[in-house]
Structure formats: structure tokens, C-alpha cells
ROLO-20581 format. One record per residue (C-alpha): x, y, z; residue number from 1. Coordinates in nm, 3 decimals, padded with zeros to 5 digits, m for minus. Example, Ala and Ser with C-alpha at 12.3 -4.5 7.8 and 13.67 -1.06 7.14 Angstrom:
2
+---------+---------+---------+-----+
!       u !       v !       w !   n !
+---------+---------+---------+-----+
!  01.230 ! m00.450 !  00.780 !   1 !
!  01.367 ! m00.106 !  00.714 !   2 !
+---------+---------+---------+-----+
END
This chain:
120
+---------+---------+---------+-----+
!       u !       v !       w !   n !
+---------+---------+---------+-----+
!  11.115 !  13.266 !  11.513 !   1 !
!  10.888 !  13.442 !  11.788 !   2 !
!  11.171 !  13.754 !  11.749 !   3 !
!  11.036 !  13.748 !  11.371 !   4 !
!  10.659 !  14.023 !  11.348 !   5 !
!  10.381 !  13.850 !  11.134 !   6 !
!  10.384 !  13.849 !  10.802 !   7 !
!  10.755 !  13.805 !  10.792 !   8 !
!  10.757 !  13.514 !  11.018 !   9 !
!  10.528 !  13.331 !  10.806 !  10 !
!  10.710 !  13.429 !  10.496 !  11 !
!  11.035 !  13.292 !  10.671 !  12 !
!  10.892 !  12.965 !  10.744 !  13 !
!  10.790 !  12.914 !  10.412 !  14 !
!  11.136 !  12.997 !  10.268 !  15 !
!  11.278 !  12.769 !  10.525 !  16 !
!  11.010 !  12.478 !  10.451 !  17 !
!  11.106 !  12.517 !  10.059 !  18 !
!  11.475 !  12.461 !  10.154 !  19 !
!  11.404 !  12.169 !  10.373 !  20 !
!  11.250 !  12.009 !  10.062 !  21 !
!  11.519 !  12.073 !  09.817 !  22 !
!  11.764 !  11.917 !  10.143 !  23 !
!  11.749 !  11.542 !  09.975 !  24 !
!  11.783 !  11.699 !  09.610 !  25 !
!  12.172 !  11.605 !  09.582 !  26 !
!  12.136 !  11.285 !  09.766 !  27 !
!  11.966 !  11.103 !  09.508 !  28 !
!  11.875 !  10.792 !  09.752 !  29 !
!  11.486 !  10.806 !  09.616 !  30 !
!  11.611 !  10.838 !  09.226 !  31 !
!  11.355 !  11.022 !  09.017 !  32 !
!  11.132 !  11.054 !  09.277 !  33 !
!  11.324 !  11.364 !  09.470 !  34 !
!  11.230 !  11.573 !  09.212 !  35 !
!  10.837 !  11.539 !  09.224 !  36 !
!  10.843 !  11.511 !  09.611 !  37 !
!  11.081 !  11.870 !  09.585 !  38 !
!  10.821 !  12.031 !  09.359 !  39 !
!  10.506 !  11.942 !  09.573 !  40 !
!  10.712 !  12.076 !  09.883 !  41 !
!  10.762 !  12.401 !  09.690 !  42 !
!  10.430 !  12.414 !  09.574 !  43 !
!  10.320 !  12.369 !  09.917 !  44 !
!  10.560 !  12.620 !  10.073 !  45 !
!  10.473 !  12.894 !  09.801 !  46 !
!  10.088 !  12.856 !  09.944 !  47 !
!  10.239 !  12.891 !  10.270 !  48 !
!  10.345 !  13.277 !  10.177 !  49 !
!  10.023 !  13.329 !  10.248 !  50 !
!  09.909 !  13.039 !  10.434 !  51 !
!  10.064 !  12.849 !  10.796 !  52 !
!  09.768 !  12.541 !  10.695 !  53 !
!  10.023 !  12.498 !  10.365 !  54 !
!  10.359 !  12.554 !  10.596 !  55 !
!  10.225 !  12.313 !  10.835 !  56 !
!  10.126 !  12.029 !  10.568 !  57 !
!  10.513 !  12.131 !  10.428 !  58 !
!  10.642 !  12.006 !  10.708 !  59 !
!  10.457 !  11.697 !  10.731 !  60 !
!  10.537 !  11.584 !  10.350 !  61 !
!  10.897 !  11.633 !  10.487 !  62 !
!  10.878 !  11.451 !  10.758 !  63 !
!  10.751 !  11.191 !  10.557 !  64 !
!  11.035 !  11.116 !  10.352 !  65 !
!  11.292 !  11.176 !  10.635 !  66 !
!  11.109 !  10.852 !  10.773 !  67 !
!  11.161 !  10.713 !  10.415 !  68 !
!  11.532 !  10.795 !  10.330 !  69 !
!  11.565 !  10.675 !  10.696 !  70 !
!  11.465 !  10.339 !  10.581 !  71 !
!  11.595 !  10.314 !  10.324 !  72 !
!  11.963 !  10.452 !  10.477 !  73 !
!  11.982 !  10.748 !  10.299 !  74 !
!  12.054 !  11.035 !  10.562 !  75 !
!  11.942 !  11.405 !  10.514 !  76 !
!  12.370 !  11.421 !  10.618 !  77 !
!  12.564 !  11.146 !  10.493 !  78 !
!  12.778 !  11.112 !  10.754 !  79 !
!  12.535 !  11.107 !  11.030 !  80 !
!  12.401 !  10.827 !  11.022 !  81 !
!  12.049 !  10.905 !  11.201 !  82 !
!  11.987 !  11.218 !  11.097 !  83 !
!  11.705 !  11.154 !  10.910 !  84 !
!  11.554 !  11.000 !  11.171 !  85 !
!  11.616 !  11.307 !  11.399 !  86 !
!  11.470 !  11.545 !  11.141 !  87 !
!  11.144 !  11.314 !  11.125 !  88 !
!  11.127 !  11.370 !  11.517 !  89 !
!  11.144 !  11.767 !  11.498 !  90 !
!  10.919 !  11.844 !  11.184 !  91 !
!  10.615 !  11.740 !  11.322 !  92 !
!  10.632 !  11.941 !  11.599 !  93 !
!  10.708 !  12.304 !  11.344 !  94 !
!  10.400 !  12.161 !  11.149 !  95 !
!  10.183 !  12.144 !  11.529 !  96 !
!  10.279 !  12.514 !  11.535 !  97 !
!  10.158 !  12.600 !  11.226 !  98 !
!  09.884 !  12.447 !  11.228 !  99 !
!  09.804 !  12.664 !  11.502 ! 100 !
!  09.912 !  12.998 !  11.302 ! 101 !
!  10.282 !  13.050 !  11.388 ! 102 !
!  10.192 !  13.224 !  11.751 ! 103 !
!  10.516 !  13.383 !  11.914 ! 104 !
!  10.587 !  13.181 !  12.199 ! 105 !
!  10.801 !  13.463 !  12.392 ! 106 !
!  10.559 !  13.692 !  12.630 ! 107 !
!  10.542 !  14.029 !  12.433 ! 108 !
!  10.293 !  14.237 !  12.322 ! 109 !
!  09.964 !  14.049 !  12.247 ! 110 !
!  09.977 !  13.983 !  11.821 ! 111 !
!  09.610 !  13.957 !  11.659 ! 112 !
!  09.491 !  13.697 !  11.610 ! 113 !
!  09.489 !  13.538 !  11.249 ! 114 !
!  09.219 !  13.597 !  11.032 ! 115 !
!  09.126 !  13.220 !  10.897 ! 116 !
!  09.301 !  13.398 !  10.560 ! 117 !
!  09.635 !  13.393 !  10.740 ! 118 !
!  09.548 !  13.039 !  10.894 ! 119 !
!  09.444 !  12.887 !  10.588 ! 120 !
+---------+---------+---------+-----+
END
């Protein structure tokens, strides 16, 4: 992602969040309730066009239920077993970074920094 120039990076992480929450969608293992958890996570990641607060809080809805369909042994891949679980581990750490506005980690030319706009 730090190869991706603001806006577009943000932008890309919240068409990456919305997929993530759409990821249990043909599952089923929560019944009814994928579809209400899938249209908070969209609501959330449309905010996060504009926003890496709403990106970051995305990510943390999702790594919510990966802890629940881990529980409840309903992998984000069917046939691996933990990967739920694995997915719970790694989200937290994309919502970290968005919380603190999506920086490019690779040492190139200084980006401004975010207004609180972009943050929030």
C-alpha cells in the first residue's frame, strides 16, 4: 500500500475493507446476521472514502466476527481450518495503521500530513 499516493490509498483500503466484509456473505455460518454485520461494514467503509478513523473501525468490526465464526467453526476459507483465526490476528494491526492515517511506511518523499478531515 505505501507504493499507493494519498487519496488513492485511502480509497483502496476502503474498497478492500468493503470486500473483507462481504468475505463471510456465502458462508452463511452466522444465518441472518451476515447480512446486517455486511451492511454496517459497508457503511463503515463508504465513510472511510473519505475517512482512515471509519477504515480503521472497518477493520475492527471484521476482526470481530473472524473471532466469532472462529468460534463458532465457521472459517473465512472452509478448508482451512484456522483461518479465521489468522485473519482476527492481522486486522487489528491494518486498523492500528489507520488509525494513524494510512502513513507510507517505505522512506520516500515526506507526504503531508493529514488534515484531521482526512483522519477523521
Amino acid at each position: 500500500m505505501s507504493l499507493v499516493r494519498e487519496p488513492q490509498r485511502r480509497r483502496l483500503n476502503a474498497v478492500a475493507v468493503a470486500g473483507a466484509g462481504a468475505a463471510y456473505l456465502s458462508s452463511g455460518g452466522m444465518g441472518g446476521w451476515e447480512i446486517p454485520f455486511t451492511v454496517v461494514v459497508t457503511y463503515c467503509a463508504f465513510r472511510g472514502l473519505e475517512s482512515w478513523t471509519f477504515i480503521g473501525i472497518a477493520w475492527l468490526l471484521h476482526t470481530g466476527w473472524d473471532i466469532v465464526h472462529h468460534v463458532k467453526g465457521y472459517p473465512i476459507i472452509p478448508f482451512v481450518e484456522h483461518s479465521s483465526l489468522g485473519c482476527a490476528v492481522c486486522d487489528p494491526v491494518l486498523a492500528i495503521w489507520c488509525f494513524m492515517g494510512g502513513r507510507s511506511i517505505l522512506p520516500t518523499k515526506r507526504e503531508p500530513t493529514p488534515t484531521s478531515n482526512e483522519r477523521d
